[in-house]
C-alpha positions in Angstrom: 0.0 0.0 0.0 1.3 3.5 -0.9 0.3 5.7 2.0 1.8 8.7 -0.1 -0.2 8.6 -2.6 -2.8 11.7 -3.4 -6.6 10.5 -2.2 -8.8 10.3 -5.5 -12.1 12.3 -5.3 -15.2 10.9 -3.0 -16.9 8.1 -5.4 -20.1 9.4 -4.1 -20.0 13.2 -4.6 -16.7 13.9 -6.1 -15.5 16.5 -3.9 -11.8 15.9 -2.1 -11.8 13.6 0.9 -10.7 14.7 4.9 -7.8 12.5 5.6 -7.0 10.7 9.0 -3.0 11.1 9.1 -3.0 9.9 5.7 -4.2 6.4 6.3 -7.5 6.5 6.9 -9.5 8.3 4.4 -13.3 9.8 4.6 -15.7 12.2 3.1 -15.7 15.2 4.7 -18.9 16.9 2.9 -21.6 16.4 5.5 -24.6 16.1 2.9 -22.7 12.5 1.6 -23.7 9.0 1.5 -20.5 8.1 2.8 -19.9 11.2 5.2 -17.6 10.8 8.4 -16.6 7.2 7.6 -13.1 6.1 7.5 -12.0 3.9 4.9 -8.1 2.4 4.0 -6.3 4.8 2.0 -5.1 1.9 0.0 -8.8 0.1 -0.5 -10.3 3.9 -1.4 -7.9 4.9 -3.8 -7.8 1.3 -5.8 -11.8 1.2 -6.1 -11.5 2.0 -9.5 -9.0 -1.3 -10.6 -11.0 -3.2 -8.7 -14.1 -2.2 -11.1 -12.1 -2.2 -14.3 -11.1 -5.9 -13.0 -14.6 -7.1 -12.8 -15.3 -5.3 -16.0 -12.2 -7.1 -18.4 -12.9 -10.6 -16.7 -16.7 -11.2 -17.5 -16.2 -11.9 -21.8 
């Protein structure tokens, strides 16, 4: 895991995430599905492989 890495945008509402000493990561706008809960930096920022995964292996 790459704790230095930059935190992509909240998958929810797209707006930048609060950070927890850079290894927890949440949204920080209060009106968001996902507001206030802390997630792995490493988990939030490699949602998006994950998908493309899922995507490439069901031909």
């Amino acid at each position: 895991m790459n704790i230095s890495a930059t935190p992509l945008p909240c998958p929810f509402c797209g707006k930048e995430p609060g950070n927890l000493l850079m290894v927890k990561i949440y949204c920080a706008t209060d009106d968001c599905a996902i507001f206030d809960i802390p997630v792995d930096i490493g988990k939030w920022n490699r949602r998006e492989a994950a998908a493309g995964n899922k995507e490439g292996n069901s031909s």
